[in-house]
Residue, then its C-alpha position, 0 to 999 in steps of 0.5 A: x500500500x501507498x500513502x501520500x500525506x499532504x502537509x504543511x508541517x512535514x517534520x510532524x512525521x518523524x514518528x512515522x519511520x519508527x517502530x513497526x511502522x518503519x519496519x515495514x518501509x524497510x520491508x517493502x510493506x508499505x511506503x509512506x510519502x509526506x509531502x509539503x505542500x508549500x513545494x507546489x504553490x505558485x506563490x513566490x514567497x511559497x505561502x499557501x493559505x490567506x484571509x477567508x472571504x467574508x471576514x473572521x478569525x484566523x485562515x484558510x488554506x488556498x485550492x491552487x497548492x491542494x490541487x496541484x499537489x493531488x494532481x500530480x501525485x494522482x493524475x488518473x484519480x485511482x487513489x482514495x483522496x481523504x481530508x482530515x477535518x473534524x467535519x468528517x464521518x467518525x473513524x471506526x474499526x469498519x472504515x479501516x477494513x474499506x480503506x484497506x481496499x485501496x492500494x493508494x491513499x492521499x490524506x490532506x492534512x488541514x490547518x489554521x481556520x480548514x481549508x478552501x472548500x473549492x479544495x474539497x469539492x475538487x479533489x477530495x472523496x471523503x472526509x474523516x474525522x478521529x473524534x468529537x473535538x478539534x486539534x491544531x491541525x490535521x497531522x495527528x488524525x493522519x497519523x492515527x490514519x496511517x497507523x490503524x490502515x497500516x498495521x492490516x497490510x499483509x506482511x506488517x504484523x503477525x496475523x496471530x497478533x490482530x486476532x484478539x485485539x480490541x474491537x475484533x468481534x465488537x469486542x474490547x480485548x481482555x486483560x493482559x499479563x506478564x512477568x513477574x507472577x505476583x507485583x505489589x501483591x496482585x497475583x496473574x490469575x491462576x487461570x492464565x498460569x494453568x496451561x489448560x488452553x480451552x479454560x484460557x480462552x473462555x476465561x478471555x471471552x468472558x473478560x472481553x465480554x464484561x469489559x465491553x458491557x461496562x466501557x462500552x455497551x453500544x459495541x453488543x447492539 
């Protein structure tokens, strides 16, 4: 899978070739470009937002460097083209298993006051949103993006280590333990140290089960 991040902050992106994530770049998985965006405007002091029409505080990214800059990376329009904005259909687990549809992804980073909407009827397919409040910029979401999409692309994780996570069956993932077998006085549930594997996996149900009853029942409707 490929993924453009159109951005004008590229530096935020460090985070994004460590870990597993640049495990898998190394690895041929997955290849992540951070674009700035500043390197397709027109303006001569390379400025890519302005005052928005009609008045108000702050401002607004301009179309003219968006546009080019998807056009170029997307001439024939075949990858899905995503604008981070708080605007947008909530991201849930459901979204990441559709994207992964896609061999390519182009995700807008917004900032300031948002972007032109000119930008957004043009060039962009849908918008998506991390969550019912609103951060500096759109960097953060982009992130969270590229690592939810990133982590299903065959090769990038263990498929043993995606079966029982979170949200997996609309189920939040049950409690996790390791060494030592007693800390502070709480012991590892003997349970878990029986070596009895059926009895393990329905101990880890149940507590997938109560966990998601009480943190967050709407996942059982």
């Amino acid at each position: 899978m490929k993924i453009d991040i159109l951005t004008l902050f590229p530096d935020m992106f460090s985070a994004v070739k460590e870990s597993i994530l640049g495990r898998a770049q190394k690895a041929g998985k997955i290849e992540i470009n951070v674009i700035n965006l500043r390197d397709y405007t027109e303006d001569k002091h390379l400025k890519c937002d302005d005052y928005p029409f009609g008045g108000g505080a702050g401002m607004v990214m301009m179309p003219q460097p968006i546009g080019s800059a998807i056009e170029a990376l997307d001439p024939e329009h075949k990858a899905r083209r995503i604008y981070m904005s708080p605007k947008g259909e909530t991201f849930r687990q459901q979204k990441v298993f559709q994207l992964l549809q896609y061999e390519h992804l182009i995700l807008l980073c917004g900032h300031y006051e948002g972007v032109d909407q000119r930008a957004i009827d043009l060039f962009i397919d849908e918008e998506i949103s991390i969550g019912d409040y609103v951060l500096t910029g759109g960097e953060l979401p982009a992130m969270v993006v590229v690592d939810c999409v990133s982590r299903y692309v065959d090769g990038v994780i263990s498929p043993s280590s995606l079966v029982d996570e979170s949200f997996s069956e609309n189920l939040l993932e049950y409690p996790q333990y390791t060494r030592p077998q007693e800390y502070r006085g709480i012991p590892v549930p003997e349970i878990l140290r029986s070596g009895d594997h059926g009895k393990i996996d329905a101990w880890r149900r149940e507590q997938a089960i109560e966990i998601t009853k009480k943190r967050r029942p709407d996942l059982l409707k």
